[in-house]
C-alpha positions as CSV (number, residue, x, y, z in Angstrom):
1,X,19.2,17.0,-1.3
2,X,18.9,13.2,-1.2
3,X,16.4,11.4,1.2
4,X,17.3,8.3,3.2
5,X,14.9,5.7,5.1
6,X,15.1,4.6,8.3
7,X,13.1,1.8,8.9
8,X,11.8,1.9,12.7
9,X,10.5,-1.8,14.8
10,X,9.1,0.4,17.6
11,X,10.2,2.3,20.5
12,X,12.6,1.1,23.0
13,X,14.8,-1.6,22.9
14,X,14.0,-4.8,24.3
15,X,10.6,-4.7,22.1
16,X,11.2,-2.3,19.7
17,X,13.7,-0.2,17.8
18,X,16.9,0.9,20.0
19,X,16.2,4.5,20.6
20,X,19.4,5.8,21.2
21,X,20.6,3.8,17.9
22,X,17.5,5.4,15.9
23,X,18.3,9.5,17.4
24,X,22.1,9.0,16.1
25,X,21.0,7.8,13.0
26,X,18.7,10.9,12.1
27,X,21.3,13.3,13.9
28,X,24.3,12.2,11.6
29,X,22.2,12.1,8.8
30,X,21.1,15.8,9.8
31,X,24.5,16.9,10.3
32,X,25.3,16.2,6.8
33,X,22.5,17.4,5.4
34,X,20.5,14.7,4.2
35,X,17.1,14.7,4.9
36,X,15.2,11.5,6.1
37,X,12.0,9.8,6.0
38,X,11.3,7.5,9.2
39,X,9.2,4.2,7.6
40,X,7.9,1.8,10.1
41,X,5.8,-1.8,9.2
42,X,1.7,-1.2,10.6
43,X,2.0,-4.2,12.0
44,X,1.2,-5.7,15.9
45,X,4.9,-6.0,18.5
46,X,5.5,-9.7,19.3
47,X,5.0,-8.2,22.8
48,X,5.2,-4.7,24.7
49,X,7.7,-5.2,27.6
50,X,8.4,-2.7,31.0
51,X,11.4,-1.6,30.1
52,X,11.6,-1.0,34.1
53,X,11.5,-4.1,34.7
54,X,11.9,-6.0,31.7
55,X,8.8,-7.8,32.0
56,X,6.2,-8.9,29.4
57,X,3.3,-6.7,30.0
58,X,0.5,-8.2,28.0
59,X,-0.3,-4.8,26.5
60,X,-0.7,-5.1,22.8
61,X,0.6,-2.5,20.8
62,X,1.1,-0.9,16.7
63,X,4.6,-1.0,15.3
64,X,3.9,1.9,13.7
65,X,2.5,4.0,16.5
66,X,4.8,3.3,18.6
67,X,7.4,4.4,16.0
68,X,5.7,7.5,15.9
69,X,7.3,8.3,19.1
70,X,10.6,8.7,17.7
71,X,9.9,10.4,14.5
72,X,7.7,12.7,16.0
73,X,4.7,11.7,14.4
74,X,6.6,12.4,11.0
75,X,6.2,8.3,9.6
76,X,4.5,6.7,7.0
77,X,4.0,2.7,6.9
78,X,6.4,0.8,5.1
79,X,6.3,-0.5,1.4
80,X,8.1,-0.9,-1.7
81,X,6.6,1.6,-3.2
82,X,9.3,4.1,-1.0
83,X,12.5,2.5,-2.7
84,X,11.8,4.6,-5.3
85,X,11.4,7.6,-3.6
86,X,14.8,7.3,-1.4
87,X,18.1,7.4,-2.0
88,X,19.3,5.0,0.4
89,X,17.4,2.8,3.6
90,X,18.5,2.6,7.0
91,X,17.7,0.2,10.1
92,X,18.4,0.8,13.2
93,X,18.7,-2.2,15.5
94,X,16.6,-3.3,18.7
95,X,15.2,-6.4,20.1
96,X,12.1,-5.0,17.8
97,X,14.1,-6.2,14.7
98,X,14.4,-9.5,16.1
99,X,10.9,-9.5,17.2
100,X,8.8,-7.6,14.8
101,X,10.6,-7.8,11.5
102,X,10.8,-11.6,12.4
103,X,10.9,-14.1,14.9
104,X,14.5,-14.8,15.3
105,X,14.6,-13.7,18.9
106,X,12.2,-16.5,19.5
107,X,13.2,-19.3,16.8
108,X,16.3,-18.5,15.8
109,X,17.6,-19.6,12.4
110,X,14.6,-21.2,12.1
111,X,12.3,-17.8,12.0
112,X,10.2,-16.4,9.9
113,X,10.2,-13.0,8.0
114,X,7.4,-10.5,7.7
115,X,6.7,-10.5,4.0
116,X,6.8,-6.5,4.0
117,X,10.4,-6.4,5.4
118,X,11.6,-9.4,3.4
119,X,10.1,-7.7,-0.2
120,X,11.8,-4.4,1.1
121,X,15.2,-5.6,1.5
122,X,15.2,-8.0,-1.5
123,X,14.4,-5.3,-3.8
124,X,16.7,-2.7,-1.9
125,X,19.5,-4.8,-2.3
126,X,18.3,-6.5,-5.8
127,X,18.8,-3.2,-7.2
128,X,21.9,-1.7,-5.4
129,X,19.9,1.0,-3.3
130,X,23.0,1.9,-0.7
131,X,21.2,-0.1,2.8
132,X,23.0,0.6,5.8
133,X,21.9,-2.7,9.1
134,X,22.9,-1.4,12.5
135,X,23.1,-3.6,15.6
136,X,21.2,-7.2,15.0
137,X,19.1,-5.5,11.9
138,X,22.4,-7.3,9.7
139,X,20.8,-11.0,10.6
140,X,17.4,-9.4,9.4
141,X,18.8,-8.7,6.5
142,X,20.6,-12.0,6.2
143,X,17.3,-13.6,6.5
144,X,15.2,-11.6,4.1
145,X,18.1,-12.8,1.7
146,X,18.3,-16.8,2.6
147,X,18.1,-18.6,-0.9
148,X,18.5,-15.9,-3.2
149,X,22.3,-15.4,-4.8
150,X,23.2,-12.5,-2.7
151,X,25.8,-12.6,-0.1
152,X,26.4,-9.3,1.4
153,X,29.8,-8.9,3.8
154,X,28.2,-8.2,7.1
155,X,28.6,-7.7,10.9
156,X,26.8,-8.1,14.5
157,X,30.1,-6.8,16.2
158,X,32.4,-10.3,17.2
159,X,31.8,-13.9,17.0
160,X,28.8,-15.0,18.4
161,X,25.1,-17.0,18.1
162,X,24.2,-13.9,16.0
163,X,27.2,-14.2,13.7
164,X,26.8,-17.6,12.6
165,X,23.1,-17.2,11.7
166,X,24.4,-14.2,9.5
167,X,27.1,-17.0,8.1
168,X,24.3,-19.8,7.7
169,X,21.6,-17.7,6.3
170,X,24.0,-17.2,3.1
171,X,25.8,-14.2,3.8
172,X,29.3,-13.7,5.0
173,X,30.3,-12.4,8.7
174,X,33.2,-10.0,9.2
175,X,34.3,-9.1,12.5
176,X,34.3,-5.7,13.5
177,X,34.7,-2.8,16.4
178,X,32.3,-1.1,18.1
179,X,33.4,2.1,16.5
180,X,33.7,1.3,12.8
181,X,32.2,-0.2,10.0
182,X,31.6,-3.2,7.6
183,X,31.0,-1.7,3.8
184,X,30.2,-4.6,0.9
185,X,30.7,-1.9,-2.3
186,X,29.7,-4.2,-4.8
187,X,25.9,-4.4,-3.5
188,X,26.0,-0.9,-1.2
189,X,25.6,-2.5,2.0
190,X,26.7,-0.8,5.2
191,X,26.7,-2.4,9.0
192,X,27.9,-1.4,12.3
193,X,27.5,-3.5,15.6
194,X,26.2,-0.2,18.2
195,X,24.6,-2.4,21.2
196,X,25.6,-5.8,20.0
197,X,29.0,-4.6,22.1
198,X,28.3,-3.5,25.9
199,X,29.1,-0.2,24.8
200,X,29.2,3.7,25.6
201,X,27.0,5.9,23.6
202,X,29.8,8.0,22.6
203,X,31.9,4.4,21.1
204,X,28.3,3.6,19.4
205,X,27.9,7.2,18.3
206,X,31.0,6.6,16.5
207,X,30.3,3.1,14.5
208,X,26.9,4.8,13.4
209,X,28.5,8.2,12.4
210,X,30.9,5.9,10.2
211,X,27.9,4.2,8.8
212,X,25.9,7.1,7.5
213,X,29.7,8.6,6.2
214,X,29.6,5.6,4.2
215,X,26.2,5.4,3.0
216,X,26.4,9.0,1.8
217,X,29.3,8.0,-0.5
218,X,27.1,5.5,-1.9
219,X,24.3,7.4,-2.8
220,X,25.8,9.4,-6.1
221,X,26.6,6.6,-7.7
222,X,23.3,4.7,-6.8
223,X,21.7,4.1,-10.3
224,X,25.2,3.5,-11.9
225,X,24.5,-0.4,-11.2
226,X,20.9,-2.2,-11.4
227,X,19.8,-5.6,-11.4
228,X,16.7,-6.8,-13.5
């Protein structure tokens, strides 16, 4: 049975991972059989909001722990060392991917990247582990891949500020429905917009369903292609 990681920023959306985006993720995964292993940087949030009021709170609070929420205490902190355990990586979206994998929600295309997340990614994609970037998670990845002579086809959904950071950092945006997905073959990388869209559950359930289909595929044919 293969293994996939999803890769939490928290718990809850406007300062951590999206937690409907993150329970659809496991659930398809589930449904097909493939087990999973939630991953989660120990690092401090940017901030800890009231999602009630969507207000700053001053609280400070762990990445990690608060990840714990969502994979039910079943996490372990997130390193290289795990790409060789899995068989492919997933990241769900949430403000937390903007905020706690980098600073982009603050700065931009002028953020920075947490060296953990940027390492991960690099090596995911550097050695064509299948890598599935849901909601704004694809400018993350866009990001940890700025310089460096990959260009993955991605997608944030439609046209926007999001789009053409995804477009500037050196990859290459694609358009897409809330539904469906974006699948680059020749380096294994899977996207879906979910909340980028104003979006129903059931249309977001959809595009992430899609994703996992497609990262399945991927994974038998994983160690056919590797990069030195």
């Amino acid at each position: 049975m293969p293994t996939v990681g999803v890769v939490l920023s928290g718990c809850g959306y406007l300062d951590g991972a999206e937690i409907y985006e993150a329970t659809l993720t496991l659930l398809s995964l589930d449904k097909r059989g493939i087990s999973y292993q939630c991953l989660a940087p120990d690092v401090t949030q940017m901030h800890v909001v009231n999602h009630k009021t969507g207000e700053a709170t001053g609280e400070s609070r762990n990445v990690l722990v608060e990840a714990a929420r969502i994979a039910r205490g079943k996490i372990e902190p997130l390193s290289e060392a795990w790409l060789d355990k899995l068989d492919a990586v997933i990241f769900p979206g949430g403000f937390g991917a903007a905020k706690n994998y980098c600073d982009y929600a603050v700065n931009g295309e002028d953020c920075t990247i947490h060296p953990i997340v940027e390492s991960f990614m690099q090596k995911a994609v550097t050695n064509r582990k299948p890598l599935g970037v849901i909601c704004i998670s694809p400018v993350v990845l866009a990001r940890a891949l700025k310089g460096l002579d990959l260009h993955p086809q991605l997608t944030v959904g439609k046209s926007s500020g999001a789009s053409q950071a995804v477009d500037n950092f050196g990859s290459h945006h694609v358009e897409c429905v809330v539904t469906d997905c974006i699948v680059d073959h020749e380096l294994r990388v899977v996207s879906t917009p979910a909340y980028m869209y104003s979006a129903r559950i059931s249309e977001v359930a959809l595009g992430i369903d899609k994703l996992v289909e497609q990262i399945a595929a991927l994974i038998p044919a994983q160690n056919t292609v590797a990069v030195a």
